[in-house]
mmCIF entry with sequence, helices, sheets and N, C-alpha, C, O atoms, coordinates in Angstrom:
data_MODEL
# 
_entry.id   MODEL 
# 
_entity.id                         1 
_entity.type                       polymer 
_entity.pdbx_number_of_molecules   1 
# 
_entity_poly.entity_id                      1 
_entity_poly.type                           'polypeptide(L)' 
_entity_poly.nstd_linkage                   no 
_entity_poly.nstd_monomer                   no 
_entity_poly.pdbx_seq_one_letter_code       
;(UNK)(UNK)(UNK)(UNK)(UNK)(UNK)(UNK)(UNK)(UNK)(UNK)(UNK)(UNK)(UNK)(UNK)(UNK)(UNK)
(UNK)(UNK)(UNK)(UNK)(UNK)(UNK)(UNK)(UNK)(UNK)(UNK)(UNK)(UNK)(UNK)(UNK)(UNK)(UNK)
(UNK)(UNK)(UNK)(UNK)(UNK)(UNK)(UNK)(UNK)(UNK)(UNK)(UNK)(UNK)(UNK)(UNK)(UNK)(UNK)
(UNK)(UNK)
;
_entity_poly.pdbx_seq_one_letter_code_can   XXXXXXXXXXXXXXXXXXXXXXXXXXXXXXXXXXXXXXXXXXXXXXXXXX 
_entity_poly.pdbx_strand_id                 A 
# 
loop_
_entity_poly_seq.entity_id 
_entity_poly_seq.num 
_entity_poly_seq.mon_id 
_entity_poly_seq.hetero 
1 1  UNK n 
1 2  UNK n 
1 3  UNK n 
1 4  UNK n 
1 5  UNK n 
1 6  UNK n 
1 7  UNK n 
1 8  UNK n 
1 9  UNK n 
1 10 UNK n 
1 11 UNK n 
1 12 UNK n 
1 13 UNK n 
1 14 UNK n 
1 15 UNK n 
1 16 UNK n 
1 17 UNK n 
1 18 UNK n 
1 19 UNK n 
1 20 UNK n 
1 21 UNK n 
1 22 UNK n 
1 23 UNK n 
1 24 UNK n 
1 25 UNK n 
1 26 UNK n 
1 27 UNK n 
1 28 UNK n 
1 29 UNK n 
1 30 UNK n 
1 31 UNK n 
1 32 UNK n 
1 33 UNK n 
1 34 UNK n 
1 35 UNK n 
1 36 UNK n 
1 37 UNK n 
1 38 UNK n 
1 39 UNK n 
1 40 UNK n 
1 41 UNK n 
1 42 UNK n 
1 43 UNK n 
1 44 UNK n 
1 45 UNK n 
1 46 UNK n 
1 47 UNK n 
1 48 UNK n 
1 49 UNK n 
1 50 UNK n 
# 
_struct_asym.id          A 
_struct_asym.entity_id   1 
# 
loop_
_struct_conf.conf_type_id 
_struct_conf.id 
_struct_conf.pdbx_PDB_helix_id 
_struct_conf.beg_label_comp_id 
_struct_conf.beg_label_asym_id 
_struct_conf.beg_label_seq_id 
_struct_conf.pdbx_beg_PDB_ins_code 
_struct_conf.end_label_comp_id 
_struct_conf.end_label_asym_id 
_struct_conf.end_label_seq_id 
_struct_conf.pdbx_end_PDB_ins_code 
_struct_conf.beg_auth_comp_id 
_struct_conf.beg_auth_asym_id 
_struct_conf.beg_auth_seq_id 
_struct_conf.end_auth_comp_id 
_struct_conf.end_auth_asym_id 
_struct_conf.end_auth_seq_id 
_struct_conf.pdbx_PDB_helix_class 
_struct_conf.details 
_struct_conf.pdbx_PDB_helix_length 
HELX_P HELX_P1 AA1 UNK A 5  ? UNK A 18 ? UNK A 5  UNK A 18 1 ? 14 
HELX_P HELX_P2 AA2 UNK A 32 ? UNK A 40 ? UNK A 32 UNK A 40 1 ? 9  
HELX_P HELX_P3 AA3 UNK A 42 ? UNK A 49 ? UNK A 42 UNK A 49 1 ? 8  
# 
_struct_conf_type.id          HELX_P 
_struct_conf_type.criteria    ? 
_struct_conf_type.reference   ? 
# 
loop_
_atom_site.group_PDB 
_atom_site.id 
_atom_site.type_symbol 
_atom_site.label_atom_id 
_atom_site.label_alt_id 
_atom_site.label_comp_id 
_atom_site.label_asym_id 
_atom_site.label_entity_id 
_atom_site.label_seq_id 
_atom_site.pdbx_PDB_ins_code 
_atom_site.Cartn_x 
_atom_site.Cartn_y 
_atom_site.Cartn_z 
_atom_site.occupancy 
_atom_site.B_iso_or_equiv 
_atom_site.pdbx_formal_charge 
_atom_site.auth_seq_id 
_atom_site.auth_comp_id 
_atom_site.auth_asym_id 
_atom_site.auth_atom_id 
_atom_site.pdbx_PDB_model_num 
ATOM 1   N N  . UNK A 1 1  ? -3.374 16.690 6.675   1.00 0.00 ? 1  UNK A N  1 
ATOM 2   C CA . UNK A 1 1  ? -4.453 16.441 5.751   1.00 0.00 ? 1  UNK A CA 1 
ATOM 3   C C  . UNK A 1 1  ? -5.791 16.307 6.469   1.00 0.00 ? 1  UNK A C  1 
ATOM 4   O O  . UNK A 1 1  ? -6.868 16.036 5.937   1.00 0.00 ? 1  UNK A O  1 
ATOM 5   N N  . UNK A 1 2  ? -5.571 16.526 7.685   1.00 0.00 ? 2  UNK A N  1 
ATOM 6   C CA . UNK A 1 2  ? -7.136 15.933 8.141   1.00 0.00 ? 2  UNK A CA 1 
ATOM 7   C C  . UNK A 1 2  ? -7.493 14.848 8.567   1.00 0.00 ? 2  UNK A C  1 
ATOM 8   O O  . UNK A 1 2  ? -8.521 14.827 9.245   1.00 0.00 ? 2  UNK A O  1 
ATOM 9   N N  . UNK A 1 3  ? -6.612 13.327 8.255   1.00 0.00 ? 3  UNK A N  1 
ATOM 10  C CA . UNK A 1 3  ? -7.112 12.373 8.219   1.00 0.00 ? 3  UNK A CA 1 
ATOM 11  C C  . UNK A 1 3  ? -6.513 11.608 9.306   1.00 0.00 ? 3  UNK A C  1 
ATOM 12  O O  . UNK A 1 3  ? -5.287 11.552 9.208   1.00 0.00 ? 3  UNK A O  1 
ATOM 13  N N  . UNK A 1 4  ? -7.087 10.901 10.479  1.00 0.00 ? 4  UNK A N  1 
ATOM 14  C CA . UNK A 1 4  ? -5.789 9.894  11.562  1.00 0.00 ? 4  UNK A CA 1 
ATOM 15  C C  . UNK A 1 4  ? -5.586 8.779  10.557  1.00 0.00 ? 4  UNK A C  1 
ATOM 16  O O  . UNK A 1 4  ? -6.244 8.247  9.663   1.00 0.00 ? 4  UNK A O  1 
ATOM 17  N N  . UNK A 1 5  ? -4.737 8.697  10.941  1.00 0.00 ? 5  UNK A N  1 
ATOM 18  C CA . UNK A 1 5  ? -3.183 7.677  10.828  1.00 0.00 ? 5  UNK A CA 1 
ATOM 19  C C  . UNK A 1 5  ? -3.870 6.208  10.523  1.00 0.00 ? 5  UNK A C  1 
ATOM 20  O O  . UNK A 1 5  ? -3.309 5.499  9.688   1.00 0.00 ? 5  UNK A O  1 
ATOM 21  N N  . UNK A 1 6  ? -5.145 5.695  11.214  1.00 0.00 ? 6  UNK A N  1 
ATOM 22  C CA . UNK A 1 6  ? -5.033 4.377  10.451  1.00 0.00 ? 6  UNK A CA 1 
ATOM 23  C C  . UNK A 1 6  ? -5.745 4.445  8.960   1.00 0.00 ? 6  UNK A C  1 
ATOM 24  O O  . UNK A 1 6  ? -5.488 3.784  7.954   1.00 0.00 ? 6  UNK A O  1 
ATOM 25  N N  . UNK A 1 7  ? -6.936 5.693  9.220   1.00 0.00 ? 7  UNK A N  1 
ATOM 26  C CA . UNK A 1 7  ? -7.678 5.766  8.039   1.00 0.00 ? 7  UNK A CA 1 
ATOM 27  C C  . UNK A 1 7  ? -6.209 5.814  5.887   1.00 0.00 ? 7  UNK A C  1 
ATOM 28  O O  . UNK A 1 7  ? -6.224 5.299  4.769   1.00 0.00 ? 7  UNK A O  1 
ATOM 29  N N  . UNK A 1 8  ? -5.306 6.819  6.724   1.00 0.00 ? 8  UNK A N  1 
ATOM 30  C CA . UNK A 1 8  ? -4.093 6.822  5.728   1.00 0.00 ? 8  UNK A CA 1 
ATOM 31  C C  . UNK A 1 8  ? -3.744 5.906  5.724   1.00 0.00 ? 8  UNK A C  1 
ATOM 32  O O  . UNK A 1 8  ? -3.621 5.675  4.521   1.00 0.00 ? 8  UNK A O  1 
ATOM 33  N N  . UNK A 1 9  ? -3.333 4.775  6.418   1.00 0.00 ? 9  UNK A N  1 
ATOM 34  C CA . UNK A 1 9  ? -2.874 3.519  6.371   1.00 0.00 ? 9  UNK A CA 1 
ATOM 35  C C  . UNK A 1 9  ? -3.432 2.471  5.620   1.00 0.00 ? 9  UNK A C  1 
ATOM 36  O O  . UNK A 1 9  ? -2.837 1.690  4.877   1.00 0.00 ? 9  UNK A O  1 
ATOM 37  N N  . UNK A 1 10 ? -4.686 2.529  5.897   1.00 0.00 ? 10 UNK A N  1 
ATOM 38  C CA . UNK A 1 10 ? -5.777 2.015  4.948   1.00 0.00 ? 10 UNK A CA 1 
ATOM 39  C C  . UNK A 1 10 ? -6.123 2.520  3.581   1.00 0.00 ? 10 UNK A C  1 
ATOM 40  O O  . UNK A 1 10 ? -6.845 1.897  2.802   1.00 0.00 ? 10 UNK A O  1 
ATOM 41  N N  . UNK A 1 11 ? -5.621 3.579  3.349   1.00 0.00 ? 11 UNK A N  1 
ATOM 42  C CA . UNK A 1 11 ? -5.693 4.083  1.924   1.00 0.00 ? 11 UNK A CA 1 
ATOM 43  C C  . UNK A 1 11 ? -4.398 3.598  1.378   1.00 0.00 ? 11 UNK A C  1 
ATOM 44  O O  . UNK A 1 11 ? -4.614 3.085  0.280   1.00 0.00 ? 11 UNK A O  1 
ATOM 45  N N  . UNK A 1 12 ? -2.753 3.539  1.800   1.00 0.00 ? 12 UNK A N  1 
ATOM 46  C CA . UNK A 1 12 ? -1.599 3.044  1.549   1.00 0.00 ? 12 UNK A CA 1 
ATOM 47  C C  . UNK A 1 12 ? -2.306 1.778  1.025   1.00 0.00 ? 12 UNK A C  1 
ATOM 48  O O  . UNK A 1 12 ? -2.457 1.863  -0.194  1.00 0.00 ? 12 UNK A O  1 
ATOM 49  N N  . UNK A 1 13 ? -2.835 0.527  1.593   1.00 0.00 ? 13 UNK A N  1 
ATOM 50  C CA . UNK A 1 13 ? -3.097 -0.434 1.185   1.00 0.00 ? 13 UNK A CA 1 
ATOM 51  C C  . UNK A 1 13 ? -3.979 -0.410 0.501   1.00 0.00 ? 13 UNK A C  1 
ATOM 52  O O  . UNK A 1 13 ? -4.094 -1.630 0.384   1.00 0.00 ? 13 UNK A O  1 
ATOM 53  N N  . UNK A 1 14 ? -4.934 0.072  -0.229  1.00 0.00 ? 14 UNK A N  1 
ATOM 54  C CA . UNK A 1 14 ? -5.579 0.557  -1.094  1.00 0.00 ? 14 UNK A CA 1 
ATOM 55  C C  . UNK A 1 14 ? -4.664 1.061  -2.124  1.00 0.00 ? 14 UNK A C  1 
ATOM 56  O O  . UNK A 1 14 ? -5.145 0.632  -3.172  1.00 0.00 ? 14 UNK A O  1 
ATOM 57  N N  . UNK A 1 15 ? -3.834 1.593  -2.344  1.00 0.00 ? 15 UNK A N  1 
ATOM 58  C CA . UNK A 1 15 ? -3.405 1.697  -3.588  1.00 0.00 ? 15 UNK A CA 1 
ATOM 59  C C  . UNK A 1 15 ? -2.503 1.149  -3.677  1.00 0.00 ? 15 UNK A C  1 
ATOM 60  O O  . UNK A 1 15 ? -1.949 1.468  -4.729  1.00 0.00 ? 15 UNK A O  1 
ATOM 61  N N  . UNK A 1 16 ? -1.752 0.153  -2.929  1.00 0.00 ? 16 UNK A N  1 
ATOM 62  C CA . UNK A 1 16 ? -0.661 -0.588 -3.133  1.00 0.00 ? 16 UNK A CA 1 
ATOM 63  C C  . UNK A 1 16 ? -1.263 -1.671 -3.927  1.00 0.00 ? 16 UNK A C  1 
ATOM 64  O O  . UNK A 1 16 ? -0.618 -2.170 -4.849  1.00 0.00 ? 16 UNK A O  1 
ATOM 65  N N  . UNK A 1 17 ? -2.471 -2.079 -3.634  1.00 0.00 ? 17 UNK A N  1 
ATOM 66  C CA . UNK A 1 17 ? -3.453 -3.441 -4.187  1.00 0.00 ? 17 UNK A CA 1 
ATOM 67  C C  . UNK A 1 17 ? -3.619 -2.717 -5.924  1.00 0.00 ? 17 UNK A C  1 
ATOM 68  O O  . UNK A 1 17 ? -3.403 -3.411 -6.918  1.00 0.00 ? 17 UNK A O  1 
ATOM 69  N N  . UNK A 1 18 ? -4.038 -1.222 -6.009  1.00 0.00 ? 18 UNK A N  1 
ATOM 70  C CA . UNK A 1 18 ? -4.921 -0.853 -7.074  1.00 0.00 ? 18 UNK A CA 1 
ATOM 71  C C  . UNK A 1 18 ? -3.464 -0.704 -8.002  1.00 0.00 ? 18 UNK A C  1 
ATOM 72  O O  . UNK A 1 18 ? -3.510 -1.348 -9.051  1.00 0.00 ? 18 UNK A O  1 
ATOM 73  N N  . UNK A 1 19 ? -2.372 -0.058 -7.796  1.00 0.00 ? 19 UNK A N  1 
ATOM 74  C CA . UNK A 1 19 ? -1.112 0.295  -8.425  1.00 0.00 ? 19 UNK A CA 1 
ATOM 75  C C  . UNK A 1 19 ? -0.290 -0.290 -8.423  1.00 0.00 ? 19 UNK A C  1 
ATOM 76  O O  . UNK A 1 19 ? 0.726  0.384  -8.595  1.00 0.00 ? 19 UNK A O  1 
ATOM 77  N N  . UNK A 1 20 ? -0.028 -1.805 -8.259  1.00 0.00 ? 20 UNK A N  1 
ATOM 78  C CA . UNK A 1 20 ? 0.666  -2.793 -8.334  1.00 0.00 ? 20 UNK A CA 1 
ATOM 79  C C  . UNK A 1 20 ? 1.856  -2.763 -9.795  1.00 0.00 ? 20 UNK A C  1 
ATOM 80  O O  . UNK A 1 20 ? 3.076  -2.652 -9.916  1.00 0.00 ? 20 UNK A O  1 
ATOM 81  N N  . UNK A 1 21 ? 0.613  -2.940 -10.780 1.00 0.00 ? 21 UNK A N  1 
ATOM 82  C CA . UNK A 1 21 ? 1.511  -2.537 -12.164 1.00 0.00 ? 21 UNK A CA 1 
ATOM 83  C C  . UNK A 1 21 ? 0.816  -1.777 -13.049 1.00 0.00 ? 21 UNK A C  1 
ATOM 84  O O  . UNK A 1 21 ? 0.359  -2.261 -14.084 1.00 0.00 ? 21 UNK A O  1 
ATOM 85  N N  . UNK A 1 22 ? 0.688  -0.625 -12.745 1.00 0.00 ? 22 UNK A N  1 
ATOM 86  C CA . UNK A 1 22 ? -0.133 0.282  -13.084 1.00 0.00 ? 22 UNK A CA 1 
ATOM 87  C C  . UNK A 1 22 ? 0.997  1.452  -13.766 1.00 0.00 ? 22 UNK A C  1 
ATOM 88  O O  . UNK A 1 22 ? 0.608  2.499  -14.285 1.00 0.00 ? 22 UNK A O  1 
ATOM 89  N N  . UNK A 1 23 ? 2.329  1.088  -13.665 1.00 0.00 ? 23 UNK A N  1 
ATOM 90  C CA . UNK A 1 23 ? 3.174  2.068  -13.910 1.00 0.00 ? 23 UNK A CA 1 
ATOM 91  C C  . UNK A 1 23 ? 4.463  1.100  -15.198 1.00 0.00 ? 23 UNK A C  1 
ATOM 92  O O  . UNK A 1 23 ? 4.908  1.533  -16.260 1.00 0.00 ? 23 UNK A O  1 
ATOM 93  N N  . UNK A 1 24 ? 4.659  0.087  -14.697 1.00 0.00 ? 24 UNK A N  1 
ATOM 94  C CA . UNK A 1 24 ? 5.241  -0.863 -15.578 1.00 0.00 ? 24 UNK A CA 1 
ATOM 95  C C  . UNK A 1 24 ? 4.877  -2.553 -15.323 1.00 0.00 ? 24 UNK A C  1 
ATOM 96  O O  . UNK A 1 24 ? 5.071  -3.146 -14.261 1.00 0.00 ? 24 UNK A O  1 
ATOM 97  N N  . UNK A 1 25 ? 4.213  -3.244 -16.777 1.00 0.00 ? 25 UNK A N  1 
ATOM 98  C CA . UNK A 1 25 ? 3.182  -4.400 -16.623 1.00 0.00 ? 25 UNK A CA 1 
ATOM 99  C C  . UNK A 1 25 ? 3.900  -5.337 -16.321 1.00 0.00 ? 25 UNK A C  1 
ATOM 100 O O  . UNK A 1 25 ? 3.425  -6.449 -16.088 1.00 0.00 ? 25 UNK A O  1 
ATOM 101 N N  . UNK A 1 26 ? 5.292  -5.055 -16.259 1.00 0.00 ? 26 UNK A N  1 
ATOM 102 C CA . UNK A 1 26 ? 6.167  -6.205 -15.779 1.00 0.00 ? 26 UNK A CA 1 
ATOM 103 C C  . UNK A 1 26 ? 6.523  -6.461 -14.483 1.00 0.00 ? 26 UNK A C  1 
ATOM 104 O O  . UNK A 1 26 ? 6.973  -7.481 -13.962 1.00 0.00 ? 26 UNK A O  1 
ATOM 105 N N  . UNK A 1 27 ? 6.162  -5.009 -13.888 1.00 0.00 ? 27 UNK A N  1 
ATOM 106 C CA . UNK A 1 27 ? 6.946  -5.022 -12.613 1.00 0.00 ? 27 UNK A CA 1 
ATOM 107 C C  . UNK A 1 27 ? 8.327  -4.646 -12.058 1.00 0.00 ? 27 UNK A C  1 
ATOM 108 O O  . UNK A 1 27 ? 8.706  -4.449 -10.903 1.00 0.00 ? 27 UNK A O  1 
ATOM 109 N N  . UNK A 1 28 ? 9.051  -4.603 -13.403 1.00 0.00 ? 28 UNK A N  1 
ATOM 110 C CA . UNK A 1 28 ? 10.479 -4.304 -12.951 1.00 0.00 ? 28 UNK A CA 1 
ATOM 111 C C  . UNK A 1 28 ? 10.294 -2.560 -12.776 1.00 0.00 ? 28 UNK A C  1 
ATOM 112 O O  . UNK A 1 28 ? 9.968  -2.347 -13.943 1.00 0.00 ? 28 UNK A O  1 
ATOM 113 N N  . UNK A 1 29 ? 10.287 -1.900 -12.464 1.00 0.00 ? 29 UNK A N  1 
ATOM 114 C CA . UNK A 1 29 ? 10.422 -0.366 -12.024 1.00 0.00 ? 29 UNK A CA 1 
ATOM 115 C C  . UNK A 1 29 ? 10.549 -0.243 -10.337 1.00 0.00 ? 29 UNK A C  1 
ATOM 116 O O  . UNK A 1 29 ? 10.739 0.875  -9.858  1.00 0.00 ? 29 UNK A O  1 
ATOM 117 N N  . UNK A 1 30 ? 10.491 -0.870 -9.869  1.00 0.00 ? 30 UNK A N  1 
ATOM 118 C CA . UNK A 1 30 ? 10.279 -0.565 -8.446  1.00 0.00 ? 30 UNK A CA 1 
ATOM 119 C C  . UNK A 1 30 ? 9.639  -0.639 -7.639  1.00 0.00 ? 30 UNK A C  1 
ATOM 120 O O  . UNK A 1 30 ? 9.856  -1.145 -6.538  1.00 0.00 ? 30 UNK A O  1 
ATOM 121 N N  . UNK A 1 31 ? 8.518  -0.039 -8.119  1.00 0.00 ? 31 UNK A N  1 
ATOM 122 C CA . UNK A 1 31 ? 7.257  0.353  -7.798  1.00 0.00 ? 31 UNK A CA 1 
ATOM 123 C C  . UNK A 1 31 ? 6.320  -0.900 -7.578  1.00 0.00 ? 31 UNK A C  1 
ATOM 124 O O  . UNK A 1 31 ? 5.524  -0.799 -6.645  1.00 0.00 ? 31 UNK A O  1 
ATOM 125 N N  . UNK A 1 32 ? 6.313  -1.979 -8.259  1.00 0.00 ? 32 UNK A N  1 
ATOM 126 C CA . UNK A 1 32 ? 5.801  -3.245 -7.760  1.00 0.00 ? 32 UNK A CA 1 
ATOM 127 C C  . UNK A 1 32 ? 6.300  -3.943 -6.129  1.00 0.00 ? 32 UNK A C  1 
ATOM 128 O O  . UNK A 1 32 ? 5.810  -4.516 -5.156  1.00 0.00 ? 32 UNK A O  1 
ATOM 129 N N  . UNK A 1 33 ? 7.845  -3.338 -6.743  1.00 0.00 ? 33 UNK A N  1 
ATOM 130 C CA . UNK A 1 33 ? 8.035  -4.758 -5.046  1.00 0.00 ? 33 UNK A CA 1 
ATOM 131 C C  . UNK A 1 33 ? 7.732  -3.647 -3.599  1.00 0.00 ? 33 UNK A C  1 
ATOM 132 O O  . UNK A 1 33 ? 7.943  -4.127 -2.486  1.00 0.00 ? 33 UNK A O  1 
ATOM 133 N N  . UNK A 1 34 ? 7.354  -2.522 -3.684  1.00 0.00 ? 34 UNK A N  1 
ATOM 134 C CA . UNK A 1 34 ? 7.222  -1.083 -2.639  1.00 0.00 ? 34 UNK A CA 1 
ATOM 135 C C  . UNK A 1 34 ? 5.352  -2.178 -2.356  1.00 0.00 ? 34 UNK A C  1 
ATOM 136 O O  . UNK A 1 34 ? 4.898  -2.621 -1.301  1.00 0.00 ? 34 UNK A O  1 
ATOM 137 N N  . UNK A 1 35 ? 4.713  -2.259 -3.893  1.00 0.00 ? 35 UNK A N  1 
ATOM 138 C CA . UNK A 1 35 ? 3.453  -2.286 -3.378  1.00 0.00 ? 35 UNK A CA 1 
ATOM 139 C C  . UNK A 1 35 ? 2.690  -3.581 -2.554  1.00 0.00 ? 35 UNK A C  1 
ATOM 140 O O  . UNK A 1 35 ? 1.662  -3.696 -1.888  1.00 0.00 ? 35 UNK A O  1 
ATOM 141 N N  . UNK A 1 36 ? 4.188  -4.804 -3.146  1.00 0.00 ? 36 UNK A N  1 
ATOM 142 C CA . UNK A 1 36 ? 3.877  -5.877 -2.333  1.00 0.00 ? 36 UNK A CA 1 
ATOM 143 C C  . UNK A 1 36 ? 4.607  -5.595 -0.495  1.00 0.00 ? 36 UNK A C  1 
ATOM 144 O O  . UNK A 1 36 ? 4.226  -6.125 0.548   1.00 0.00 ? 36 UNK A O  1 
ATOM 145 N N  . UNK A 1 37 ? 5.413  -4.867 -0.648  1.00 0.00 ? 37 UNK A N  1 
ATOM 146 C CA . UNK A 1 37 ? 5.527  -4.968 0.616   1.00 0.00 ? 37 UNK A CA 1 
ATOM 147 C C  . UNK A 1 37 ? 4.862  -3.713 1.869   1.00 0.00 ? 37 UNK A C  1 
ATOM 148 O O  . UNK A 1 37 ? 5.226  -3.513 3.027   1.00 0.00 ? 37 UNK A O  1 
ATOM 149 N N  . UNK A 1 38 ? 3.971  -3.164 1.194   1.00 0.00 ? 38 UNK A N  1 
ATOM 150 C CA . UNK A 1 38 ? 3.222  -2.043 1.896   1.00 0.00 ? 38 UNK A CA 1 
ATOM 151 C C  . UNK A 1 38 ? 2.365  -2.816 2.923   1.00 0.00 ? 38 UNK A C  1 
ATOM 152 O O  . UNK A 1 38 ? 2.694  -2.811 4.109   1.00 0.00 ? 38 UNK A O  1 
ATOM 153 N N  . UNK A 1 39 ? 1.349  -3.433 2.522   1.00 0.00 ? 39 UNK A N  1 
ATOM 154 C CA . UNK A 1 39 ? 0.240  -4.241 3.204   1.00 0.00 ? 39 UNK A CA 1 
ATOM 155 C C  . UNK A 1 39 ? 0.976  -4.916 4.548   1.00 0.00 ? 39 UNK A C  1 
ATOM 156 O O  . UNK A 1 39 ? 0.550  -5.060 5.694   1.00 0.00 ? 39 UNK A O  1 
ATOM 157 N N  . UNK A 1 40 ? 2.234  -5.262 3.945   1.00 0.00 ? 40 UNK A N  1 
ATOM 158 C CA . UNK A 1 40 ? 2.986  -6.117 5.070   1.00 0.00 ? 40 UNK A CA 1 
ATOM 159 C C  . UNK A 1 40 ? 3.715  -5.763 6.709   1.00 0.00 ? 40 UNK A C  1 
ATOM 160 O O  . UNK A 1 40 ? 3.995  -6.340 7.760   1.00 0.00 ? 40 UNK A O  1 
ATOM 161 N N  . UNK A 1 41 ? 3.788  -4.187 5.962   1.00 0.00 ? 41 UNK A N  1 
ATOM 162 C CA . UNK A 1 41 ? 3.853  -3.458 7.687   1.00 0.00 ? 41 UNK A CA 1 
ATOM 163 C C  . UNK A 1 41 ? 3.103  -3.397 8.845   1.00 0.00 ? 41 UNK A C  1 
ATOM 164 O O  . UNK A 1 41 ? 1.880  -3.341 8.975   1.00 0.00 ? 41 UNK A O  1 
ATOM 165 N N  . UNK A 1 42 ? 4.264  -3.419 9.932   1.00 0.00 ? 42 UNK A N  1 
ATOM 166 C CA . UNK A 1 42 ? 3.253  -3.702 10.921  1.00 0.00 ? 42 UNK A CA 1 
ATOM 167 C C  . UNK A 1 42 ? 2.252  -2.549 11.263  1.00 0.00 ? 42 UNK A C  1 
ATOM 168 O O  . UNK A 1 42 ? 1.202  -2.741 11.876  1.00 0.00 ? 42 UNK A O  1 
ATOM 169 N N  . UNK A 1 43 ? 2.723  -1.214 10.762  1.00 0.00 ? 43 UNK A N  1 
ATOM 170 C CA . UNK A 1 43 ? 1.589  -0.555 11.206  1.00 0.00 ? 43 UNK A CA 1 
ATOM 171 C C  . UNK A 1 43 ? 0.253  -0.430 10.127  1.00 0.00 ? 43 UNK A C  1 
ATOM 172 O O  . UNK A 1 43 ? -0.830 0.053  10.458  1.00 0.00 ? 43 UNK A O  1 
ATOM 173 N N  . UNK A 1 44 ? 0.519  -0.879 9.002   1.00 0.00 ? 44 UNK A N  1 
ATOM 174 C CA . UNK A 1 44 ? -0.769 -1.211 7.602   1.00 0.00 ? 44 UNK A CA 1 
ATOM 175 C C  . UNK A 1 44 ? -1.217 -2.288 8.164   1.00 0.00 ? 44 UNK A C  1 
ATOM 176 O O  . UNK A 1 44 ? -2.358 -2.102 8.587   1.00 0.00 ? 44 UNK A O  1 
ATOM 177 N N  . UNK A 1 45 ? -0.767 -3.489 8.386   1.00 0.00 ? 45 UNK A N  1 
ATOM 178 C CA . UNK A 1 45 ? -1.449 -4.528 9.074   1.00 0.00 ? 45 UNK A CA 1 
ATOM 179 C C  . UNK A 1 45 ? -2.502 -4.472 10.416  1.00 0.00 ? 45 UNK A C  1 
ATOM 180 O O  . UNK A 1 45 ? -3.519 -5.164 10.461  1.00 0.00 ? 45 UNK A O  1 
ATOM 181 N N  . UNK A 1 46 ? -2.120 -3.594 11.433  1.00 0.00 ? 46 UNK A N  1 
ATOM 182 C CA . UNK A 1 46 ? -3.018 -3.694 12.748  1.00 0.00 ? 46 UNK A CA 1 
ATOM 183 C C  . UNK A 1 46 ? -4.300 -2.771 12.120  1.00 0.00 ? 46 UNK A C  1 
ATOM 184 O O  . UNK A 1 46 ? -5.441 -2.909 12.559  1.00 0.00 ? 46 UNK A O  1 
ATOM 185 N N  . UNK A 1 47 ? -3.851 -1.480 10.658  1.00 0.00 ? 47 UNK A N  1 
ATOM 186 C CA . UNK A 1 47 ? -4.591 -0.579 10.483  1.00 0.00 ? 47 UNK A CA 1 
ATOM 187 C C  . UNK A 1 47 ? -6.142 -1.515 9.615   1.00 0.00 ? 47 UNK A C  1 
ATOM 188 O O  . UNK A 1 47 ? -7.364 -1.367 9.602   1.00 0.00 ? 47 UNK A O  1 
ATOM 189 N N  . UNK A 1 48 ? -5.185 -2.415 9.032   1.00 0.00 ? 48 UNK A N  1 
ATOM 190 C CA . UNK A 1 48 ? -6.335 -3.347 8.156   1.00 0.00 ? 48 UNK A CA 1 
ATOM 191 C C  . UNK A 1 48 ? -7.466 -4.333 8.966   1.00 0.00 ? 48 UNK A C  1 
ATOM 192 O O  . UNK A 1 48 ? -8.646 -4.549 8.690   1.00 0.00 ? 48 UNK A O  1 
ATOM 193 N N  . UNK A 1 49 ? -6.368 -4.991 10.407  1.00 0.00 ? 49 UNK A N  1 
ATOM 194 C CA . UNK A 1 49 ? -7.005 -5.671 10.929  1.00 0.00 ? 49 UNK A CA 1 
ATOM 195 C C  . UNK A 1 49 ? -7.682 -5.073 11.981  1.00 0.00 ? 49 UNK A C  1 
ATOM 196 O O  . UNK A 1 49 ? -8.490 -5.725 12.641  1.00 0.00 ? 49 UNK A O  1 
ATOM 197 N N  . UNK A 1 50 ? -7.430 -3.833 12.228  1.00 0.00 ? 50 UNK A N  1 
ATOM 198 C CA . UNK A 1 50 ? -8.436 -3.460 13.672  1.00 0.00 ? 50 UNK A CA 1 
ATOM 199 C C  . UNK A 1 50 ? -7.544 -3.595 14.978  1.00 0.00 ? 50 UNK A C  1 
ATOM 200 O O  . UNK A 1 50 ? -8.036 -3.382 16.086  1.00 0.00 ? 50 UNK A O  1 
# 
């Protein structure tokens, strides 16, 4: 795509925050507990913190 690896990383956490329950308001689909635990990787984490 063009883009290095932390800038994508930083977009992952960007839509994990924006699409949380954006697909089902409850949360049960899946797709909620993927978006709480995105931010939490270690490589989204060093990408957020620098």
């Amino acid at each position: 795509m063009g883009y290095d690896q932390a800038t994508m990383l930083v977009y992952r956490a960007a839509y994990s925050l924006i699409s949380a329950n954006a697909y089902d308001p409850t949360g049960q689909d899946g797709h909620f507990a993927w978006c709480v635990a995105a931010p939490n990787g270690a490589d989204v984490a060093k990408a957020l913190l620098g």
